[in-house]
N, C-alpha and C positions, 0 to 999 in steps of 0.2 A: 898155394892157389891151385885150384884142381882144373881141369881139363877147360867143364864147361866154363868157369868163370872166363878163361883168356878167352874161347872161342866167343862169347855174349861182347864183351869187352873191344874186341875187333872188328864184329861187325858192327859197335855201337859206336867205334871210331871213324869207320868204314862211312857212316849213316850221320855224323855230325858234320865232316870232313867236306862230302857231296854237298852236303845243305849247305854250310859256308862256303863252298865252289860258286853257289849257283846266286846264294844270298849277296854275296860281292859281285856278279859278272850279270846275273837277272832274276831281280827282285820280281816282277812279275811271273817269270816260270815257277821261282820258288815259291808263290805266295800260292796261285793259280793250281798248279801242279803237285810239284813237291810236296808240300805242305797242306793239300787244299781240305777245304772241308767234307768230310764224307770219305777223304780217303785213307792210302792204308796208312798212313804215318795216327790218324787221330782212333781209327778200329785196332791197330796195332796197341797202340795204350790204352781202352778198353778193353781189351782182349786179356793182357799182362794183370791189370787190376782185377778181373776177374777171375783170374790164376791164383791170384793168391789169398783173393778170396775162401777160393776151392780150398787151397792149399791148408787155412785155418777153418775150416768144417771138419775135413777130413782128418786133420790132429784131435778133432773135439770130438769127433765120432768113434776113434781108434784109439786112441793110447790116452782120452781123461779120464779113465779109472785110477782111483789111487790122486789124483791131481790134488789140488785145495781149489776152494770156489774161487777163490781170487784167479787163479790157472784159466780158470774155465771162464770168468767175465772176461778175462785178459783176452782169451784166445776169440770168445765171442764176438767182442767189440771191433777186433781188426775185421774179422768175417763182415760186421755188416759195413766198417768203413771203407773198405776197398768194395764190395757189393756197389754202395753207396756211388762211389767214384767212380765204377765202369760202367754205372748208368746215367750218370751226368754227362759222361763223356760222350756218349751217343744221343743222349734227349733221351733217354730213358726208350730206344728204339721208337720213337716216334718218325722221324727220316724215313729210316727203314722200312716201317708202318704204313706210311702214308697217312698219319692221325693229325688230324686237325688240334691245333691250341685251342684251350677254352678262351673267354674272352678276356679274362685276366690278365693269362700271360702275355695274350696278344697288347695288353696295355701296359704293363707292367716289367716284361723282360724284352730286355735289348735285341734281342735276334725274335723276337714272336714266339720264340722254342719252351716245351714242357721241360725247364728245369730250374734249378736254385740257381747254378752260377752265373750266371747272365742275367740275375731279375736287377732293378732298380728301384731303388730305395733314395725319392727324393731326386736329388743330383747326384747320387753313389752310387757306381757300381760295385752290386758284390763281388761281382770276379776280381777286379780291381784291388779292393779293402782286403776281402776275408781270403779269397783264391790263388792271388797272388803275393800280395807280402806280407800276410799272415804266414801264407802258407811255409811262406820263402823263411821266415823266421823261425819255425816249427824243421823246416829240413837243415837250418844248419845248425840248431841246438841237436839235433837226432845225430846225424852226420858226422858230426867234425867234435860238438863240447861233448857229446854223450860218453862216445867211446874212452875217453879221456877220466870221465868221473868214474866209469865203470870199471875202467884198472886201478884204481888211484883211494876209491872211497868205497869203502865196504857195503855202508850204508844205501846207496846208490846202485850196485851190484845186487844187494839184497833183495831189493825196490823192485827191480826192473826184473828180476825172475821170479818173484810174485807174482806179479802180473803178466810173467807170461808175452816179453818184450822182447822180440829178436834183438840183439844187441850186434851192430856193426863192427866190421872188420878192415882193417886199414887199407884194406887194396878194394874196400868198397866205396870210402870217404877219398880215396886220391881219383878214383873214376869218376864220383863226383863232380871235384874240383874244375879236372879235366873238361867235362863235359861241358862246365859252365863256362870256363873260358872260353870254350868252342864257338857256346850260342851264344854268349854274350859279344863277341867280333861279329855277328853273324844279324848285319840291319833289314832283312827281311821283316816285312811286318807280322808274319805267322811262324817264325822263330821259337815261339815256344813252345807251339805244337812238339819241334823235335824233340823239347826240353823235356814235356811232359812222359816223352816214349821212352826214354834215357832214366828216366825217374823208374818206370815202370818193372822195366828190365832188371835194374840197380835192385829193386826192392824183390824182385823175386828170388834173387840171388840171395841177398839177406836174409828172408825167410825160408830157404830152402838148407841154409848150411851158416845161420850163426853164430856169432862166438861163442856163443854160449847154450851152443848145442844138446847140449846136456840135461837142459830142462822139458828140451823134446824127444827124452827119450821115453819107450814106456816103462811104464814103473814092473819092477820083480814081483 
């Protein structure tokens, strides 16, 4: 484990720890404060998703010579899905903007706000269905069953650097876990705000220094 992983890792203990201090003794400061909306805990994980955004342009701008298209959809598709993510997380800088919702949203999504996760569908929310335990479903096949198939089954190893899939590290799936247990103790109702920042971090890490490092190198 190199340097920054412990350093990222302690201050993300550091940053769970506080939240469940404050989530146990004042659910109001944590929710209000801590956690609040517009602040640094929810810009801090737009910030990270955005990072790593960068992080797969800048592979696809520098070292996909030599790659296979597969490499290069691979590497594209994270580009716009974290894009993607660290503009939902802000409203696509509308806040920040001062930009009024068109009327839609204002009918349609649960906060008034220009974005997908919070629209409503019926009595569904999509944050709800697709945001949260879709998602939750998607992080712990990644997380915990991935890394498992990828030492284990060729087939699956092969798969996944095709396309150009950071492949997780075991001291990136135990911070994980960690982490969940933290905010999961943690009955603040904006609790997953920190979850979300934890995510953020975690993932940068993984994309900066995979197991499977190799397939981000540039070609001779």
């Amino acid at each position: 484990m190199k340097t920054i992983d412990k350093v990222v890792y302690a201050v993300l203990f550091l940053i769970c720890s506080i939240g469940l201090y404050f989530g146990l003794t004042d659910k109001e400061f944590f929710d209000t404060y801590y956690a609040q909306e517009d602040g640094l805990v929810e810009y801090g994980t737009a910030l990270m998703l955005f990072i790593i955004s960068l992080i797969c342009l800048y592979r696809l701008i520098t070292i996909s010579k030599g790659k296979s298209i597969t490499w290069k959809i691979g590497t594209l598709l994270f580009a716009i899905l974290f894009l993607f993510g660290a503009g939902e997380e802000v409203s696509w800088g509308q806040r920040i903007l001062g930009v009024e919702s068109s009327e839609f949203f204002i009918e349609n999504n649960a906060q008034g706000e220009t974005n997908l996760h919070n629209m409503v569908v019926g009595e569904t929310k999509v944050n709800k269905l697709i945001f949260s335990q879709l998602l939750m479903v998607v992080m712990v096949m990644y997380l915990i069953v991935s890394p498992i198939l990828y030492r284990k089954k060729e087939w699956f190893k092969q798969l996944v650097n095709t396309f150009a899939v950071p492949m997780v590290k075991w001291h990136h799936t135990i911070a994980f876990l960690t982490a969940t247990a933290l905010v999961v103790s943690n009955p603040a109702g904006r609790t997953w705000e920190v979850y979300e920042l934890v995510f953020g971090a975690i993932f940068i890490l993984i994309f900066l220094a995979p197991l499977n490092n190799s397939i981000f190198k540039k070609e001779s």
